[in-house]
N, CA, C and O of each residue as an XYZ file, in Angstrom:
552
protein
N      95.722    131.726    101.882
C      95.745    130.497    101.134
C      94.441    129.759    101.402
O      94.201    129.339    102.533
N      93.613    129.594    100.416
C      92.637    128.757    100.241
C      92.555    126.839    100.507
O      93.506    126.084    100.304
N      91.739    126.588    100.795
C      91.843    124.826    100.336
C      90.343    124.788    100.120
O      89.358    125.496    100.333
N      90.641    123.654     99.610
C      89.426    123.337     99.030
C      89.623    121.486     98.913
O      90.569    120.782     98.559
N      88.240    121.182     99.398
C      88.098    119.418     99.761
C      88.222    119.013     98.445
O      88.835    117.992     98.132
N      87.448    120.062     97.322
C      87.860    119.369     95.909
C      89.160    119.295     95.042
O      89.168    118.823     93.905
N      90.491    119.907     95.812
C      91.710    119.659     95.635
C      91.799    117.805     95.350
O      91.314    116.949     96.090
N      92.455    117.609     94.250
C      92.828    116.409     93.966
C      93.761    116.022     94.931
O      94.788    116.697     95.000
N      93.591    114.889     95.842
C      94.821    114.244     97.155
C      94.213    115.097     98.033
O      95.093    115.294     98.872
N      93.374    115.642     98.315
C      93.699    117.053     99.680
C      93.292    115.991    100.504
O      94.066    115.693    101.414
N      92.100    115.262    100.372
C      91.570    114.440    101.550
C      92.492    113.432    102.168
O      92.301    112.797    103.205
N      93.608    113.388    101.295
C      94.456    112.588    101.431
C      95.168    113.235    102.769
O      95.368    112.740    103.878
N      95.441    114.402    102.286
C      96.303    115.229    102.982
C      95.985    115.384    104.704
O      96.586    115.301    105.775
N      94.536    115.681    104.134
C      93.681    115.809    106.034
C      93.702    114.594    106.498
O      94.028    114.535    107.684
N      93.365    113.138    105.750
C      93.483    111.977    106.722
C      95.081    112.302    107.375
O      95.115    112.640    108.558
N      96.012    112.231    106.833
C      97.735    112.259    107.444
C      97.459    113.198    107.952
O      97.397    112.873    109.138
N      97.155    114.566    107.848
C      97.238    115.447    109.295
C      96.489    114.851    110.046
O      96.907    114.329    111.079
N      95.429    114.818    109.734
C      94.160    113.717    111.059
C      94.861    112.901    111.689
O      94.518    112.803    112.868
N      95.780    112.217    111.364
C      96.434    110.774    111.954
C      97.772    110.978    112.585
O      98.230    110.129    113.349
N      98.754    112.655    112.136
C      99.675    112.924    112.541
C      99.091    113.794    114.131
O      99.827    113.588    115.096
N      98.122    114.505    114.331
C      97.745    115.436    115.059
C      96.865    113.960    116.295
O      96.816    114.254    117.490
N      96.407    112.865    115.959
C      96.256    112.302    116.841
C      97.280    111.323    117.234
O      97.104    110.780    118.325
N      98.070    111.073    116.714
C      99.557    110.412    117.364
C     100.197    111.513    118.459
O     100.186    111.172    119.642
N     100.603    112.464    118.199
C     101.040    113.512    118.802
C     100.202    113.650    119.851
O     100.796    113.097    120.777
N      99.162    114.065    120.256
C      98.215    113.881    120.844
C      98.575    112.488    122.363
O      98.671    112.304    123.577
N      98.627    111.959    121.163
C      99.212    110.194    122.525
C     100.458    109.996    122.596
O     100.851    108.873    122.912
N     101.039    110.650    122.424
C     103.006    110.615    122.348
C     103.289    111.703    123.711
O     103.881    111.434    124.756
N     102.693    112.916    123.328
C     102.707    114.336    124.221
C     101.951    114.070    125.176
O     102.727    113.688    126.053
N     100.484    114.007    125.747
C      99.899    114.147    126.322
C      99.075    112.863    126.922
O      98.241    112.976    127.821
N      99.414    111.675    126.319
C      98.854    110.570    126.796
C     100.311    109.768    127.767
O     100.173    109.198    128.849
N     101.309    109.899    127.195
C     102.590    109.129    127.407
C     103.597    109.700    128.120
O     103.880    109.221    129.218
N     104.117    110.528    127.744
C     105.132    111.991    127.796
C     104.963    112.174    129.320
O     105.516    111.696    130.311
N     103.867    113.158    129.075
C     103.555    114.300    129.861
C     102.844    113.307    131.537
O     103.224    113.696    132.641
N     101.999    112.274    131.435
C     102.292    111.242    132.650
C     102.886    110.896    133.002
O     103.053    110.875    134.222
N     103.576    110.409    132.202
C     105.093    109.858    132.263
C     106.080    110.767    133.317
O     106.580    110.264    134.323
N     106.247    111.991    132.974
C     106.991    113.025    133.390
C     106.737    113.291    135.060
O     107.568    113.255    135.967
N     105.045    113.614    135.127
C     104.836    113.825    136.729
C     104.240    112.448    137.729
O     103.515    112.581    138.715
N     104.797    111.044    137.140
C     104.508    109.730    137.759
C     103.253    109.857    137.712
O     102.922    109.192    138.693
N     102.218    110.284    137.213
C     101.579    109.508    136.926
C     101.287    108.031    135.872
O     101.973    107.882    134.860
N     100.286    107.087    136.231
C     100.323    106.354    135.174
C      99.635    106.275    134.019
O      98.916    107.274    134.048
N      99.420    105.688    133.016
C      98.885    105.814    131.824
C      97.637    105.250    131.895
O      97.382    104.062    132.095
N      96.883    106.142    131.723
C      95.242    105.663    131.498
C      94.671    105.836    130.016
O      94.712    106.800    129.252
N      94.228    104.803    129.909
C      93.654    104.483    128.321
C      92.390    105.748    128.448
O      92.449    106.723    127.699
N      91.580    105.641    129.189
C      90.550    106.508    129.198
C      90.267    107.934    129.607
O      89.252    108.528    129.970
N      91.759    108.331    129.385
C      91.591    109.871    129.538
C      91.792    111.016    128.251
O      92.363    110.728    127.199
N      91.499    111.692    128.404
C      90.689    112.921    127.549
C      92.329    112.739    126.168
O      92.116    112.261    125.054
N      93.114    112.998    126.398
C      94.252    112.617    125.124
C      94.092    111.599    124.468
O      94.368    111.653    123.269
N      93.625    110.426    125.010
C      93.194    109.084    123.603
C      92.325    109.082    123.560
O      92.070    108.599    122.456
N      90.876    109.461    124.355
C      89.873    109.605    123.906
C      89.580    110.664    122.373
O      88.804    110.503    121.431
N      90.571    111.731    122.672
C      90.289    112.739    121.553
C      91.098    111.989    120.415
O      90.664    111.882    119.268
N      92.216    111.520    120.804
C      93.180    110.537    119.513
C      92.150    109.954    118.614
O      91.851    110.285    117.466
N      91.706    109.084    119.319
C      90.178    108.233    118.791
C      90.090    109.022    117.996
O      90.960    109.140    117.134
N      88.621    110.084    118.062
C      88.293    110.587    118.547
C      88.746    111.372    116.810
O      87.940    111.253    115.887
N      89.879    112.008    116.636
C      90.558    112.730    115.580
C      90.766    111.047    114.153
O      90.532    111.016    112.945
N      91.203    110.118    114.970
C      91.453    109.378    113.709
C      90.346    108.856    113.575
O      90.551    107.999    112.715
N      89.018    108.790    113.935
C      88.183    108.016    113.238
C      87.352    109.019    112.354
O      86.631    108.690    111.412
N      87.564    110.266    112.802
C      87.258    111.290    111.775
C      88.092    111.187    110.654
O      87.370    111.246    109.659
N      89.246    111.063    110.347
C      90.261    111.127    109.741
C      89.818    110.233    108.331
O      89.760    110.679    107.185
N      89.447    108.458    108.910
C      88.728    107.909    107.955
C      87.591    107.824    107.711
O      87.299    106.926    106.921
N      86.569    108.602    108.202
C      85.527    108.893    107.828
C      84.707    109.882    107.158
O      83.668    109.799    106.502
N      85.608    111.029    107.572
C      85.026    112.403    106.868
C      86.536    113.534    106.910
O      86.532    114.608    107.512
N      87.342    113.165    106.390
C      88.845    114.291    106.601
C      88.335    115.191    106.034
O      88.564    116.049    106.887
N      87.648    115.878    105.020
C      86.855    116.980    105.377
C      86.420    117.656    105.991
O      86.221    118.779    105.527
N      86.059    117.391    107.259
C      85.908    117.752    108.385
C      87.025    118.544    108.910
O      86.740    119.649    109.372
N      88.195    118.180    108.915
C      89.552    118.308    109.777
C      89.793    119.594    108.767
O      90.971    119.944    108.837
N      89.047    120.375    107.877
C      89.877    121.105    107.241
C      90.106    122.538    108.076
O      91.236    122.996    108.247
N      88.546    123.372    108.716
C      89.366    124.370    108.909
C      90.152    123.962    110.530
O      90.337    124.870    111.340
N      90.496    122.746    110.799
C      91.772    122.713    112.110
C      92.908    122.899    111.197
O      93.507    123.967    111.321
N      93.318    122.090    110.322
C      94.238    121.809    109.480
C      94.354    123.566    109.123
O      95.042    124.316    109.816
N      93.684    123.956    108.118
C      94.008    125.887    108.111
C      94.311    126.313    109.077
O      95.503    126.615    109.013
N      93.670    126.651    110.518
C      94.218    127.087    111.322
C      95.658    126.714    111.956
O      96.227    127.481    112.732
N      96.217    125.427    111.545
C      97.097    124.713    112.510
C      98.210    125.490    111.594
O      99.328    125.818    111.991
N      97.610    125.745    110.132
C      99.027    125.968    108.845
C      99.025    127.603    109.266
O     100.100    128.203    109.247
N      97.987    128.190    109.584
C      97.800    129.663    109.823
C      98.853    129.205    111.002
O      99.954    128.993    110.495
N      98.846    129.038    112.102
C      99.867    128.920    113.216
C     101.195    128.987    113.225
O     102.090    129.771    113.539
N     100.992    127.552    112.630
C     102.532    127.224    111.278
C     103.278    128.467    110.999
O     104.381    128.827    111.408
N     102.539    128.972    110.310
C     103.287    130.574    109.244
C     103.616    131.498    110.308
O     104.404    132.378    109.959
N     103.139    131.546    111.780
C     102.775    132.987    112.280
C     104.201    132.362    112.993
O     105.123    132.982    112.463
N     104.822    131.258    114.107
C     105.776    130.589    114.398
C     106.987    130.930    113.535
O     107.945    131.582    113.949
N     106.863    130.422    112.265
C     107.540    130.299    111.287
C     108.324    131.480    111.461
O     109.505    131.479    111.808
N     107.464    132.729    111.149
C     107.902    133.861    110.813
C     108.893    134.639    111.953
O     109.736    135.523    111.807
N     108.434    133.944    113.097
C     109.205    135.009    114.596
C     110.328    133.680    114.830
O     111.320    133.743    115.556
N     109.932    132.581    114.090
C     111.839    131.712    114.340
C     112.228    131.895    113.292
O     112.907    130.894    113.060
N     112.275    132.690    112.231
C     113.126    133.255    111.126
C     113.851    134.520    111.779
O     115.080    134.585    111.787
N     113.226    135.298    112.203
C     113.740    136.433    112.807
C     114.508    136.485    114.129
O     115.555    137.067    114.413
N     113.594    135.620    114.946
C     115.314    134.970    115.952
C     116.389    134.512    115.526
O     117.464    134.917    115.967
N     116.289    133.481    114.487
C     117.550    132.495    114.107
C     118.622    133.618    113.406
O     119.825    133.787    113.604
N     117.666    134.310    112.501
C     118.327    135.639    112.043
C     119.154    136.469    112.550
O     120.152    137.024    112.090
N     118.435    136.515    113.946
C     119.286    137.821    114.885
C     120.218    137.107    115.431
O     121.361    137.540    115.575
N     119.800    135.791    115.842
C     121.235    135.303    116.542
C     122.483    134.776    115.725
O     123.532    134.489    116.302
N     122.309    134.652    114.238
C     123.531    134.439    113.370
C     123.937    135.610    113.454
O     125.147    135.684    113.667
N     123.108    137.087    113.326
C     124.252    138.186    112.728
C     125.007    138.042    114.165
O     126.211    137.792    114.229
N     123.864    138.294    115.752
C     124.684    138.638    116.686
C     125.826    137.721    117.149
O     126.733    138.076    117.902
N     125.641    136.212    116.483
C     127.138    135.404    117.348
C     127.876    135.457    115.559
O     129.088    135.243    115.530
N     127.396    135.641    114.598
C     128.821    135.539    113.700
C     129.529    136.897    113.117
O     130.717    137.191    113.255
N     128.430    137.731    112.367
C     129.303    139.031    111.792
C     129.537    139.833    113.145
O     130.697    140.242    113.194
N     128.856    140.144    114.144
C     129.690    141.072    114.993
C     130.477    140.598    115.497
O     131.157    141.386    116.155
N     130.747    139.697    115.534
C     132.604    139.315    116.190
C     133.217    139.633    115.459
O     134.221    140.269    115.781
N     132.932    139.354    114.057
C     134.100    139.274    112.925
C     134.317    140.641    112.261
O     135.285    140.956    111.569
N     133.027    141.567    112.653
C     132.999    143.242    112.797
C     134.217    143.063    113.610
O     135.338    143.146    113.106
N     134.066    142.882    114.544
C     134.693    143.370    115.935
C     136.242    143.227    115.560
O     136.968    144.197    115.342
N     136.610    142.035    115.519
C     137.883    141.464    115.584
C     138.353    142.116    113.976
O     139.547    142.357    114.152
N     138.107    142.412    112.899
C     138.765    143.124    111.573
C     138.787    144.107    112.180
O     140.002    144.166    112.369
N     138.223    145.327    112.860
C     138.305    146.712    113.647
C     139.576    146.872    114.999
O     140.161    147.906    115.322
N     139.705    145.712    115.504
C     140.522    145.526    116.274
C     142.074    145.610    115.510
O     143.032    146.223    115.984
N     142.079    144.826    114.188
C     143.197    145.172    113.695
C     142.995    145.776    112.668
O     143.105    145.418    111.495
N     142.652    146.835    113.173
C     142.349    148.136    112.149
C     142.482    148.135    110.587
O     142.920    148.962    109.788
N     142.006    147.045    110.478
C     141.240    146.835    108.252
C     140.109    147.449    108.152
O     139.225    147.327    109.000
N     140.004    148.180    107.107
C     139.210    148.956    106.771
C     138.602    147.912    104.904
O     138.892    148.274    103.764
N     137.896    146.870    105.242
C     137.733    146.513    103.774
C     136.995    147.378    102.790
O     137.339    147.239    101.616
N     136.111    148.184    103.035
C     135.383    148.537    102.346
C     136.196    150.229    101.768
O     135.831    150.873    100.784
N     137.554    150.673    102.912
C     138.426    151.701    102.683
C     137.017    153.099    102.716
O     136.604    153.902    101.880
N     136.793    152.893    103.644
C     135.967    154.345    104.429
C     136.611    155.197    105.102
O     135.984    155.986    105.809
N     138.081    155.234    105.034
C     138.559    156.500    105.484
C     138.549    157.794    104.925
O     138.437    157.822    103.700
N     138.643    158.930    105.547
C     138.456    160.355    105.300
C     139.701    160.663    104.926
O     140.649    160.253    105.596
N     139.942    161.649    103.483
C     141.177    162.275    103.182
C     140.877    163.529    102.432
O     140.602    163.640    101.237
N     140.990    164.549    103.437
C     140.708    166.011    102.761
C     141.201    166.285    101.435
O     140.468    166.528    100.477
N     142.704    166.231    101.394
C     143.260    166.394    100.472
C     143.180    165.547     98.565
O     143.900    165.702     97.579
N     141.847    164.621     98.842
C     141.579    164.006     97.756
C     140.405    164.698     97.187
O     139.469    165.107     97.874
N     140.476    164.794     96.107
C     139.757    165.444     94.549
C     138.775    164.499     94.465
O     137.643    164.982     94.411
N     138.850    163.165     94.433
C     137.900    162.291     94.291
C     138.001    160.811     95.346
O     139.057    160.319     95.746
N     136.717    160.338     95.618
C     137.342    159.056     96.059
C     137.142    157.632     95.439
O     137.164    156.540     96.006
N     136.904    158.000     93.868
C     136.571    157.039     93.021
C     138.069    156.234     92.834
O     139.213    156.649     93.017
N     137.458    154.635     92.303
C     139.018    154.348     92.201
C     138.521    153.496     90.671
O     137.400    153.325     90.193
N     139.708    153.132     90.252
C     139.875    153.195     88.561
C     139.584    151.554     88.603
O     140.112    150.785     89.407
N     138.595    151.169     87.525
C     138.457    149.992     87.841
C     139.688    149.012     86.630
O     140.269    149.283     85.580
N     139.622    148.151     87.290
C     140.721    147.038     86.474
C     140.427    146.508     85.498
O     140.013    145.362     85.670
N     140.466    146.917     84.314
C     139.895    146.167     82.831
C     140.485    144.946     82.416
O     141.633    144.836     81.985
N     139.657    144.033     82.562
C     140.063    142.977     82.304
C     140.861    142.433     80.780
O     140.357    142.641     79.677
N     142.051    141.781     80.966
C     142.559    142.096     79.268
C     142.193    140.879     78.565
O     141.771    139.868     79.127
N     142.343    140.990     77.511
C     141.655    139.755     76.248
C     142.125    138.751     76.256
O     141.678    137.918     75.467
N     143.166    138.407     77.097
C     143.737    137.153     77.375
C     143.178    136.503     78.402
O     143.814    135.489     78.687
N     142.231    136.693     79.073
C     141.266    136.468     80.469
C     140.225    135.750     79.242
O     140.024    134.546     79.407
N     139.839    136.124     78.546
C     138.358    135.494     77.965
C     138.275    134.912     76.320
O     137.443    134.778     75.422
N     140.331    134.570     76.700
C     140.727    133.700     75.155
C     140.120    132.078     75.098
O     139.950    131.368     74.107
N     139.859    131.773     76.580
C     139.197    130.206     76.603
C     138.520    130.012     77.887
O     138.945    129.259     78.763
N     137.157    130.912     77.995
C     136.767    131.184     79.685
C     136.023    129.985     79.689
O     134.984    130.121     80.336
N     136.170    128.875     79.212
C     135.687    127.343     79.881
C     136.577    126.398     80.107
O     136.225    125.318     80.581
């Protein structure tokens, strides 16, 4: 995926990432994260300096911020893609294999996959629907 500064709004777009990526910045690492190991909050350390630092770029040249902004969306996608595939694995593994489990336990067969030598075919005759089904189907 391309961008381009001459996108109509894009600059728009990089000031709000510019301004979202330096909030975060002083939320996480200025506040948070001192906060957490007692230390105290210093205005003049390297997290609001860069805050600055990101938002005065933000209104001055958000052009600038573009290939962070690509890379941050490149990131984005690569994340994206391996918590689709966890969230994935952990619905089938906590919902259909139980519910595998527990229909097998009381031996239902929905899909009727049992073996019977003695059958010619294992097609089954489908149910034709009769003309009284689609005398007023609204």
């Amino acid at each position: 995926m391309k961008y381009h500064a001459e996108k109509v709004g894009f600059n728009d777009d990089l000031r709000k990432f510019g301004f979202i990526l330096a909030g975060g910045f002083i939320l996480f690492f200025g506040l948070l994260f001192p906060l957490l190991k007692g230390k105290g909050i210093h205005l003049m350390s390297w997290p609001w300096l860069l805050a600055a630092a990101l938002a005065i770029l933000s209104l001055a040249a958000p052009q600038l911020l573009g290939p962070l902004h690509r890379g941050w969306m490149f990131l984005g996608h690569i994340l994206g893609w391996i918590n689709t595939r966890i969230i994935l694995g952990i619905v089938f593994l906590v919902i259909f294999t139980p519910v595998a489990f527990i229909i097998r336990l009381m031996g239902k067969d929905p899909m009727q996959r049992s073996f019977d030598v003695l059958l010619k075919s294992y097609r089954l005759d489908s149910n034709q629907p009769k003309s009284q089904n689609l005398h007023r189907p609204y």
